[in-house]
LUMFI-748740 format. One line per 5 residues: their letters; for each residue x, y, z of C-alpha. Coordinates in nm, 3 decimals. Example, Ala and Ser with C-alpha at 12.3 -4.5 7.8 and 13.67 -1.06 7.14 Angstrom:
REM LUMFI-748740
as = 1.230,-0.450,0.780 | 1.367,-0.106,0.714
//
This chain:
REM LUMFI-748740
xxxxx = -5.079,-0.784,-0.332 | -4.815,-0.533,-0.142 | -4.782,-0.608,0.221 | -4.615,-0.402,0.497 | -4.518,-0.503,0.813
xxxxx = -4.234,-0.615,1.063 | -4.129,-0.925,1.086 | -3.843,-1.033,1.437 | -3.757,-1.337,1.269 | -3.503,-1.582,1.509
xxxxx = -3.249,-1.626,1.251 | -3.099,-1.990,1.294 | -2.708,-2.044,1.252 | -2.516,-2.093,0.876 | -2.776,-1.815,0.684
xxxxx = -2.646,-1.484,0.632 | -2.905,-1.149,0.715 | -2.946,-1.167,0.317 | -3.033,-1.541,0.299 | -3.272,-1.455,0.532
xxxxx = -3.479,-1.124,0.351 | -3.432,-1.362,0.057 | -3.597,-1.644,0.214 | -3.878,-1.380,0.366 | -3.915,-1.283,-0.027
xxxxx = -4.015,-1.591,-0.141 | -4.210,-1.664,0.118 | -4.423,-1.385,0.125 | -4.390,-1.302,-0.262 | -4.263,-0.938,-0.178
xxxxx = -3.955,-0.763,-0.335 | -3.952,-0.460,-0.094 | -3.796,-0.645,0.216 | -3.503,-0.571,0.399 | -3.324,-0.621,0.735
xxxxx = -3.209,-0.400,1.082 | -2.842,-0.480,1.186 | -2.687,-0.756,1.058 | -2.600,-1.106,1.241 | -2.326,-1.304,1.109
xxxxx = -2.374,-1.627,0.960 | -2.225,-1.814,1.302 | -2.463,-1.586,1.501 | -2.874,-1.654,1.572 | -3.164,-1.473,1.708
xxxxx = -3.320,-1.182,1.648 | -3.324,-1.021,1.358 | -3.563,-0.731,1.270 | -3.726,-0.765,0.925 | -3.978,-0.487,0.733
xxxxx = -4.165,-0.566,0.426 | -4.309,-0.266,0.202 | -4.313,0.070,0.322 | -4.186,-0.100,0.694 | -3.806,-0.091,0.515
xxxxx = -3.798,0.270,0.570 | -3.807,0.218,0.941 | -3.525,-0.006,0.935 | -3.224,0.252,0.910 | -3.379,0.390,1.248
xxxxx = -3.454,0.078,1.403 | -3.093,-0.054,1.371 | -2.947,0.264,1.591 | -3.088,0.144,1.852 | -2.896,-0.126,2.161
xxxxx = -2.908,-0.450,2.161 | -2.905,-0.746,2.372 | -2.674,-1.065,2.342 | -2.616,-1.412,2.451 | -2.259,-1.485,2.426
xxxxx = -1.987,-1.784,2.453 | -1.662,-1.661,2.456 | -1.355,-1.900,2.434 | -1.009,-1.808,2.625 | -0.709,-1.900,2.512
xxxxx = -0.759,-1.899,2.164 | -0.724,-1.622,1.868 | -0.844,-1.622,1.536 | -0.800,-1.456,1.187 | -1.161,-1.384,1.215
xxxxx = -1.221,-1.300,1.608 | -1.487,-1.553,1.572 | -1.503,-1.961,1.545 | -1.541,-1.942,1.216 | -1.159,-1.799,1.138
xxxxx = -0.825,-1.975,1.171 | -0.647,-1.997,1.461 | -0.392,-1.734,1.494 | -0.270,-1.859,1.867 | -0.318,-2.075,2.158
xxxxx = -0.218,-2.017,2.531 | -0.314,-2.131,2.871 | -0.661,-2.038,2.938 | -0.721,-1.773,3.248 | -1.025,-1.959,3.455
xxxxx = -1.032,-1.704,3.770 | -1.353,-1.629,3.801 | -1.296,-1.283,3.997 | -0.993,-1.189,3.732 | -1.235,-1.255,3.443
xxxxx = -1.532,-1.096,3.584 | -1.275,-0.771,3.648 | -1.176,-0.758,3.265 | -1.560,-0.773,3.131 | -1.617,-0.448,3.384
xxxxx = -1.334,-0.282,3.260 | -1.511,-0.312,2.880 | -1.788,-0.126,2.982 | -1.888,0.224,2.947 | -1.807,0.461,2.612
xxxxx = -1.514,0.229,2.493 | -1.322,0.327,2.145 | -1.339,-0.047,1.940 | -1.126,-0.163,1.664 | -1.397,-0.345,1.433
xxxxx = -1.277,-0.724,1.280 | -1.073,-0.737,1.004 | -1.298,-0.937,0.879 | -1.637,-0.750,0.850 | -1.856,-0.545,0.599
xxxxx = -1.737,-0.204,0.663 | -1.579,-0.090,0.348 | -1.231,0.039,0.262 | -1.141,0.225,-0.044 | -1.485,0.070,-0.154
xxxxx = -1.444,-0.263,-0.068 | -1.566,-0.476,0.189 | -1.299,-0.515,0.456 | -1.336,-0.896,0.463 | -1.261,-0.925,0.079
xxxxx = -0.896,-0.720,0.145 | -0.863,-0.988,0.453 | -0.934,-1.293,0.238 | -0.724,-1.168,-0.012 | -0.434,-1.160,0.215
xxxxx = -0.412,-0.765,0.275 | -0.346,-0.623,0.610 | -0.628,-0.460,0.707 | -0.606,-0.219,0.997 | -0.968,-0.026,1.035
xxxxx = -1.004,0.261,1.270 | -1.117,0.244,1.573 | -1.500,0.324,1.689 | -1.696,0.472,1.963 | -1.931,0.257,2.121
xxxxx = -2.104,0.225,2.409 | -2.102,-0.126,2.596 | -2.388,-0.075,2.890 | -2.406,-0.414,2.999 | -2.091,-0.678,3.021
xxxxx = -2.204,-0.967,3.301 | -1.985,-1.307,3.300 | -2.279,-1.545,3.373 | -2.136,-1.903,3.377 | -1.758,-1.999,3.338
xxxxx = -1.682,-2.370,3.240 | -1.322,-2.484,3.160 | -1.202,-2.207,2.880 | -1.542,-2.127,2.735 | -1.733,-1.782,2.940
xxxxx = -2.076,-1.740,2.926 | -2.194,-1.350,2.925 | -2.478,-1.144,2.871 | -2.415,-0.806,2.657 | -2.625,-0.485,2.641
xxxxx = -2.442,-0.232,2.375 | -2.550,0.040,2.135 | -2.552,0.001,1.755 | -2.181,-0.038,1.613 | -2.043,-0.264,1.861
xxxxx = -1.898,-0.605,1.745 | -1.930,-0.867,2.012 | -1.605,-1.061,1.801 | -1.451,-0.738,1.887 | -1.552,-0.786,2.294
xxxxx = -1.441,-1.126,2.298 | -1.126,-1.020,2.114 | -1.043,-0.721,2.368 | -1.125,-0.979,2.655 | -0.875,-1.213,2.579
xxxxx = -0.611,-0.916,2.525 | -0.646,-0.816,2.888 | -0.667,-1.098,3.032 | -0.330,-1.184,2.839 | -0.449,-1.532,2.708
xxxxx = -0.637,-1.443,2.400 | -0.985,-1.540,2.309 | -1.240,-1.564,1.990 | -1.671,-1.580,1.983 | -1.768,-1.919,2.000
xxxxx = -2.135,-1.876,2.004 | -2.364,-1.574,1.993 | -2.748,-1.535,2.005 | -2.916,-1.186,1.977 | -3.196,-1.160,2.209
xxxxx = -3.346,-0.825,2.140 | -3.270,-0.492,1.903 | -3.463,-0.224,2.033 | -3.771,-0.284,2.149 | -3.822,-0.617,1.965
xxxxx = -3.736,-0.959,2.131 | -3.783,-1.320,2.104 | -4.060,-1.316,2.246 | -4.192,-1.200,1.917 | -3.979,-1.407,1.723
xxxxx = -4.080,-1.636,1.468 | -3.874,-1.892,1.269 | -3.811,-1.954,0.914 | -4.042,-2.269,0.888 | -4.331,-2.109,1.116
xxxxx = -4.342,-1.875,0.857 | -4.367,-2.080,0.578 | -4.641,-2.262,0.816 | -4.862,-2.025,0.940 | -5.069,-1.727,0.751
xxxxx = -4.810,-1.446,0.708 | -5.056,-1.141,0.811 | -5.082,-1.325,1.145 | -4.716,-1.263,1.251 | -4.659,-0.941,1.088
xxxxx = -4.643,-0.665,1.327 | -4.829,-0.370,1.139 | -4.645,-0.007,1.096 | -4.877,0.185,1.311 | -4.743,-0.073,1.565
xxxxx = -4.400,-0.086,1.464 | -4.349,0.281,1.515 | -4.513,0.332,1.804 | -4.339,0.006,1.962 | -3.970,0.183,1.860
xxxxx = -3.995,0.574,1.899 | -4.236,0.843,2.087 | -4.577,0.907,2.013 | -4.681,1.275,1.880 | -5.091,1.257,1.764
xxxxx = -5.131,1.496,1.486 | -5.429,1.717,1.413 | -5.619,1.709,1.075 | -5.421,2.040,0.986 | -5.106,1.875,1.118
xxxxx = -5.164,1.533,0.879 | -5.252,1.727,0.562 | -4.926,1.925,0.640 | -4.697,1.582,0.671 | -4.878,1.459,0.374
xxxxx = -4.721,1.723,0.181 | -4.345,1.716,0.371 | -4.388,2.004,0.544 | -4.270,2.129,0.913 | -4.442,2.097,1.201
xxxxx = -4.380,2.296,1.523 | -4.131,2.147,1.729 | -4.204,1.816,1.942 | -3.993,1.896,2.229 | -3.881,1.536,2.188
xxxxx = -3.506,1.428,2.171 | -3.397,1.195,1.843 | -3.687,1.063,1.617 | -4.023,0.993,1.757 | -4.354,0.896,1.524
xxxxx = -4.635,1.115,1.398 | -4.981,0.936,1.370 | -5.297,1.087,1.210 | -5.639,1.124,1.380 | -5.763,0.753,1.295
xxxxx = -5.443,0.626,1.413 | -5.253,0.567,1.072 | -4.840,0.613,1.141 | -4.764,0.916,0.893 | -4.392,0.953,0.925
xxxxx = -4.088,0.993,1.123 | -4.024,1.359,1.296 | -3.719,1.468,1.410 | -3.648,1.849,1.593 | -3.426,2.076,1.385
xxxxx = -3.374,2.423,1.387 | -3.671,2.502,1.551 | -3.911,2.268,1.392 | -4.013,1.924,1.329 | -3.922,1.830,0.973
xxxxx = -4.014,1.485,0.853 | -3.711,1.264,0.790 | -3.956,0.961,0.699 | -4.297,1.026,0.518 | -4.487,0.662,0.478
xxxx = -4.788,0.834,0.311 | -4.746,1.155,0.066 | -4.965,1.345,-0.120 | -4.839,1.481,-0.468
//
C-alpha cells in the first residue's frame, strides 16, 4: 500500500541523509522517500523526511532556516572544516570570552561564505569532495547567506558552545571555519545537532528504532498538515479546485513566496506561487487528466 506523509526523524551520528531515507524505505516498504537538507554523517538531529507524494514538498521545505546546536573547537584546522578531516594546523587557543563573543557577532547578518572543500556541491560535474579526496585543489565560490542568529552559549577550555539560526545554504563547518580565521587561532566543528528546519523540530522527532517500534501511520505527519505547518493557507472554492486539478491559474494570492492551496473538505491540492499577475501552481499533489 502507498503511504504519504512527513516524517522529522532525529538522525543519530555515523549515517549519512541517504542511509537514513534508505533505512525509512525498508522500514516502511516505500520507494518514493526522500529527504530536506542534508546533515553530514558527524552531524544529528533533525532531519525532514516525505514519503509518497510528501517528496514533492521537500525542495520547498529545505529553503527554509534552520536552527543548530554547535561545538566549535579553537585552535585547530582541518582538511575537512569538521572533526572528521585531518588536521591542517594547531595554535594557541583564544579563550576571551568578550573577544570570542565579538567575532560570532561580526558573522551575522547577509555574509558571502566560501562552502568546504569538502562537500556535495558539484564542479565540472563532480562532487567537490571527490576532487578534494583525490588531491585537487578545490577553490568553490563564495555564497550568500544569511546567518540571523550567532550566540556563544558556554565556553570551556578550546571547545565553544553556540546556538545558530541561518537560512538554507549556510555550512556551519564554514562558521566554525570563518571563526577561527578572525579570531587568528583557527578552528574546525566538533559537534553539531540540528534542532529545527522550518517549522519542524524535535519536538516532533522520532528515532530510527521508534520507528521500527511503533505503527508507522502514528508518527507520520499527513500532507494536508505538512503544508499547512510550512507555508500560508489560501482555501479554494469548488471552481477554484477543479481549476488546480487541471494546472491552471488562479487569481493572484497577494501572498509573498509559496503558500498552500486546500480544497473545500480540506485536502492540500498544491503549491501556489504569484507570477505575473496570477497564481500558477508550481506543485500539483492531485491532477486530473
Amino acid at each position: 500500500m502507498s503511504t504519504d506523509g512527513l516524517l522529522v526523524v532525529d538522525k543519530p551520528g555515523g549515517m549519512t541523509s541517504h542511509d537514513v531515507v534508505g533505512r525509512v524505505r525498508r522500514i516502511l516498504g516505500q520507494r518514493r522517500v526522500g529527504h530536506a537538507g542534508t546533515l553530514d554523517p558527524m552531524a544529528t538531529g533533525v532531519l525532514v523526511v516525505g514519503i509518497g507524494r510528501v517528496t514533492r514538498l521537500l525542495g520547498h521545505l529545505a529553503l527554509g532556516d534552520k536552527d543548530y546546536d554547535a561545538v566549535i573547537r579553537l585552535g585547530t584546522t582541518t582538511t575537512t572544516d569538521d572533526a572528521e578531516g585531518e588536521v591542517l594546523a594547531a595554535a594557541e587557543p583564544v579563550t576571551d570570552p568578550a573577544a570570542i563573543a565579538v567575532a560570532a557577532r561580526g558573522l551575522t547578518g547577509t555574509l558571502s561564505q566560501v562552502p568546504p572543500a569538502y562537500s556535495a556541491i558539484k564542479v565540472d560535474g563532480q562532487r567537490s569532495y571527490a576532487r578534494a579526496r583525490a588531491g585537487e585543489r578545490v577553490e568553490l565560490a563564495a555564497r550568500t547567506v544569511t546567518v540571523v542568529r550567532f550566540d556563544v552559549t558556554g565556553i570551556d577550555g578550546a571547545d565553544v558552545s553556540a546556538s545558530v539560526t541561518c537560512s538554507s545554504g549556510t555550512y556551519i563547518r564554514s562558521l566554525a571555519r570563518d571563526l577561527g580565521a578572525v579570531l587568528g587561532c583557527g578552528a574546525h566543528l566538533a559537534a553539531l545537532r540540528r534542532t529545527r528546519v522550518g517549522p519542524f523540530g524535535l519536538d516532533r522527532a522520532v528515532t530510527l528504532p521508534a520507528l521500527g517500534a511503533e505503527a508507522p501511520e502514528r508518527l507520520l505527519i499527513t500532507l494536508a498538515d505538512a503544508v499547512g505547518a510550512a507555508f500560508p493557507r489560501r482555501d479554494l472554492d469548488e471552481d477554484e479546485t477543479a481549476r488546480i486539478g487541471f494546472g491552471r491559474p488562479l487569481k493572484p494570492s497577494g501572498a509573498d513566496g509559496v503558500h498552500g492551496a486546500f480544497a473545500p473538505d480540506g485536502r492540500a491540492l498544491a503549491l501556489l506561487a504569484d507570477r505575473d499577475g496570477r497564481a500558477v501552481p508550481v506543485v500539483v499533489f492531485e491532477a486530473r487528466g
